[in-house]
C-alpha positions in Angstrom: 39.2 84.0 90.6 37.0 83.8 87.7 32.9 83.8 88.2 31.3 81.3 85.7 28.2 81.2 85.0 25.6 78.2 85.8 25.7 77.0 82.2 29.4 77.3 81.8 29.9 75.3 84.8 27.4 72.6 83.3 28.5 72.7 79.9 32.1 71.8 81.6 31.4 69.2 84.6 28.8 67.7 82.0 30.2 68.2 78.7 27.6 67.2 75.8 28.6 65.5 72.8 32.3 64.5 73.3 33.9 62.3 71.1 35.2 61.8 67.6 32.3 61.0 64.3 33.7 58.6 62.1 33.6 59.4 58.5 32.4 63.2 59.5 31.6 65.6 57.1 33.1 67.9 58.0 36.6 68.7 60.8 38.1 71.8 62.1 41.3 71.6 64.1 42.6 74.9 66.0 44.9 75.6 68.5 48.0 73.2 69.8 48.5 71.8 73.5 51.8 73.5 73.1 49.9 76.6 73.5 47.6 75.4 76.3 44.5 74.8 74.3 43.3 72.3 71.4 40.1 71.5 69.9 39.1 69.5 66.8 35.4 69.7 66.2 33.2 67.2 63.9 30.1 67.8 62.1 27.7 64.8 59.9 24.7 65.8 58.0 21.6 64.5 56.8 20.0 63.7 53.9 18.2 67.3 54.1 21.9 68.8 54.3 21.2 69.6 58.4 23.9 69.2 61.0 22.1 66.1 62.7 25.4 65.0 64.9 28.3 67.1 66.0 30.8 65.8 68.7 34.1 67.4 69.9 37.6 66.8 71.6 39.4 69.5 73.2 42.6 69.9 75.3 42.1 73.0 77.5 40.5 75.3 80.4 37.1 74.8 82.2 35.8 77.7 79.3 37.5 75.9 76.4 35.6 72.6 77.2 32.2 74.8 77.8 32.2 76.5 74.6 33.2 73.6 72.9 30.2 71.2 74.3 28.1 74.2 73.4 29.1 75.1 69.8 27.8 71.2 69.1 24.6 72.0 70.7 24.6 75.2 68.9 24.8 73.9 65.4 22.7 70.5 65.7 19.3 70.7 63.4 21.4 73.8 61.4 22.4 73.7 57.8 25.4 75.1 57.4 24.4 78.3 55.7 22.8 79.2 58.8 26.0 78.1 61.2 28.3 80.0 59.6 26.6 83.0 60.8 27.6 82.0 64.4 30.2 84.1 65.8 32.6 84.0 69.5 29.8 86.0 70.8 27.3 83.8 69.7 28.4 81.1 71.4 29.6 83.1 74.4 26.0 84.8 75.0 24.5 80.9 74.5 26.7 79.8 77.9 25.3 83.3 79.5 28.8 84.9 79.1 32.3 84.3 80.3 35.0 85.8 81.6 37.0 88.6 79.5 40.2 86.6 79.9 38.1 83.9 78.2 36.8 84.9 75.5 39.6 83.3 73.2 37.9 80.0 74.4 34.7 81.3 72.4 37.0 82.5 69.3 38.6 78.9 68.8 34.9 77.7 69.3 34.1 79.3 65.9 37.4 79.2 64.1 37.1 75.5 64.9 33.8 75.8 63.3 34.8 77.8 60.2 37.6 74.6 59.5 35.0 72.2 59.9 33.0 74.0 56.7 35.8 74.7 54.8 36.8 71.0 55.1 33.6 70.0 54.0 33.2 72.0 51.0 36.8 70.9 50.0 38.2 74.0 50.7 41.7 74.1 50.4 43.9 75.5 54.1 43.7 79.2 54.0 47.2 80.5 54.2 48.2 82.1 56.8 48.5 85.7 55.9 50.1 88.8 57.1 53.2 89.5 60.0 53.6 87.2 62.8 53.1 89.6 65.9 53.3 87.1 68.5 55.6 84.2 68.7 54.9 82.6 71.4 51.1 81.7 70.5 51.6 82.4 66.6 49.6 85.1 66.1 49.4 87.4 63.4 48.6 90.9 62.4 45.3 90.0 60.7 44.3 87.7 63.3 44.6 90.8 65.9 43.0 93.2 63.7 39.8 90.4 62.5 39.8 90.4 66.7 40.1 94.6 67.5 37.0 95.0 64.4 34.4 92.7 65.1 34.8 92.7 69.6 35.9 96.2 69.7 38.7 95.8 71.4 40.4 98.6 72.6 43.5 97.3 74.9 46.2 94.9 74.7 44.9 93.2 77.4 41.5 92.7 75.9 43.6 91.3 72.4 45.1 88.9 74.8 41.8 87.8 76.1 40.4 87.1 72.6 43.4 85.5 71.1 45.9 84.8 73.6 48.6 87.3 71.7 50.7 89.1 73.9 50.0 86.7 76.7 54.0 85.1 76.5 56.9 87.2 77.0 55.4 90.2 76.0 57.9 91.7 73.2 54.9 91.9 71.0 53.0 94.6 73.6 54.0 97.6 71.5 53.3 96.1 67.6 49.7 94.9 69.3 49.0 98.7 70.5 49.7 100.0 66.7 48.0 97.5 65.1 45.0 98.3 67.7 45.4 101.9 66.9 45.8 101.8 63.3 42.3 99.5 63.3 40.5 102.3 66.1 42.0 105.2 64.6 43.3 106.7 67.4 47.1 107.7 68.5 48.1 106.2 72.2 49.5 108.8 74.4 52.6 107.3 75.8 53.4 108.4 79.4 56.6 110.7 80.4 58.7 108.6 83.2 60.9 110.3 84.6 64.5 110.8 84.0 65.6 110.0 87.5 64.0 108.0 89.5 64.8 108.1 94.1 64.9 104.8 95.3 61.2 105.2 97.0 60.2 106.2 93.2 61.7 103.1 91.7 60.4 100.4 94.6 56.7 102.4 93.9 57.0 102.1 90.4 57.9 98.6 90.4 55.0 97.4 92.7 52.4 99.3 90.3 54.2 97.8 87.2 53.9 94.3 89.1 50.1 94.8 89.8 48.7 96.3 87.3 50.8 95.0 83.7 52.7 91.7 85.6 50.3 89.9 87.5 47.5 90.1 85.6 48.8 88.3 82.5 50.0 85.6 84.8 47.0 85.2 86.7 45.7 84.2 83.3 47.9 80.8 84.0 47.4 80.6 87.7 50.7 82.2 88.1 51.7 85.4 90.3 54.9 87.4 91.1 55.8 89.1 94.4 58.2 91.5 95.2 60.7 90.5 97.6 63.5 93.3 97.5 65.0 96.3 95.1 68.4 97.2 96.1 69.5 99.4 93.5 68.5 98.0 90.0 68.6 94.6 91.4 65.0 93.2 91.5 64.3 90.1 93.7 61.3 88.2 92.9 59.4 85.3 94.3 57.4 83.4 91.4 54.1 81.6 92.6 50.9 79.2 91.4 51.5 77.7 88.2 54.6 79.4 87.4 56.9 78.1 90.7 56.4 75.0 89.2 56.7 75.6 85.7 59.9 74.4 83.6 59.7 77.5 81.4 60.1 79.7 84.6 63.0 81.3 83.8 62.2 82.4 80.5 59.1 84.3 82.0 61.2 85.9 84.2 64.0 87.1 81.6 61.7 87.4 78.7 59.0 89.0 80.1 58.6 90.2 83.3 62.8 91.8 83.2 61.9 93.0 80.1 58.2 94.5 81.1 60.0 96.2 83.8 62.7 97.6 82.1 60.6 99.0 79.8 58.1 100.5 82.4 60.5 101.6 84.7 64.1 101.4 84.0 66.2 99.9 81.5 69.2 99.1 83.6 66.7 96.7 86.5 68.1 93.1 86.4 65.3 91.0 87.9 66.0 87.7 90.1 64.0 85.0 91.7 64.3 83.9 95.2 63.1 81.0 96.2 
């Protein structure tokens, strides 16, 4: 489970500034419920040409409400010279910090906020540029590496905590880890399995793959996966949380956690759910 701090937990049970601004000057939309989280942010400013009311929707996590309600506190009183300096981390350090696998809550935060400007200085849509790495959340390969530069990311776990890329199915795993390398410089050492695996080998193997690569990206859903039996390459699983009861359930199992497993332990596993 997560640990939130006292001000995310605020921000969220008491969210400030909700709403929509008639006539705004300025709105940034980001995100899509498809993808689990929305948020369109407003801004109006004064005569002076200060942010003197800023209100927000959002569709979303506990975090994703948080750094939403604090972005408008954030940029209230501001002109907008000086809150387009504000960055993820900005508003992430203003709620006392959150939770790695939350952090894309923070990014949509200011990409919502760099929409709202653009919008008011009649800015036309910036087109998306670049290769679509990840199809499931639609990002791309300058979204990952604007991500790896300015948070210093270093895995592909930490990508999918800042943009939610390789959180799906997980085909994109191995275009995420060049893209991180060609941005850190550095060459990824890719581990020898071996050729043949014994049967205690394989069930090992499987459990680690589970625990350490699996579980973790479901947890980020309030999902989990449990072993319940490898006879031969015949992998029975039992899916739990979120993802029991998920419609999409099948596709996670196929399209990721089959194919995550054939790549980490053997190409020939067919994977199963039990029930």
């Amino acid at each position: 489970m997560w640990e939130y701090t006292d001000k995310v937990k605020d921000h969220f049970l008491n969210p400030r500034n909700v709403g929509v601004i008639e006539n705004a000057d300025g709105v940034g939309e980001v995100g899509s419920i498809a993808c689990g989280d929305a948020l369109t942010f407003y801004f109006k400013l004064d005569e002076g040409g200060r942010i003197n009311d800023a209100k927000f929707q959002t569709f979303g996590c506990a975090s994703a409400i948080a750094s939403s309600s604090a972005l408008t506190e954030m940029v209230i009183g501001k002109t907008l010279d000086e809150v387009s300096k504000i960055t993820n981390d900005d508003i992430a350090s203003y709620l006392g910090g959150l939770p790695k696998e939350k952090m894309h809550c923070s990014v949509m935060g200011r990409e919502a906020l760099e929409k709202a400007i653009a919008c008011h200085l009649r800015q036309p849509d910036k087109i998306v540029e670049g290769e679509l790495v990840c199809e499931c959340f639609g990002v791309t390969d300058r979204e990952i590496e604007r991500a790896v530069r300015e948070n210093q990311l270093k895995t592909i776990e930490d990508v999918t905590d800042y943009t939610k890329a390789g959180g799906g199915c997980g085909k994109c795993h191995e275009r995420i880890q060049e893209i991180i390398d060609s941005v850190l410089g550095t060459t990824r050492l890719i581990p020898i399995k071996p050729k043949v695996l014994t049967n205690i080998q394989k069930i090992r193997l499987i459990e680690e793959s589970i625990e350490r690569e699996i579980n973790p990206t479901l947890n980020k859903d309030a999902g989990r996966l449990e072993l319940v039996d490898v006879n031969g390459d015949r992998v029975t699983v039992r899916l739990g949380g979120t993802c029991a009861a998920c419609s999409k359930s099948h596709i996670t199992l196929k399209h990721y956690v089959e194919s995550k497993l054939r790549e980490l332990v053997s190409p020939e596993l067919v994977v199963e759910e039990v029930q």
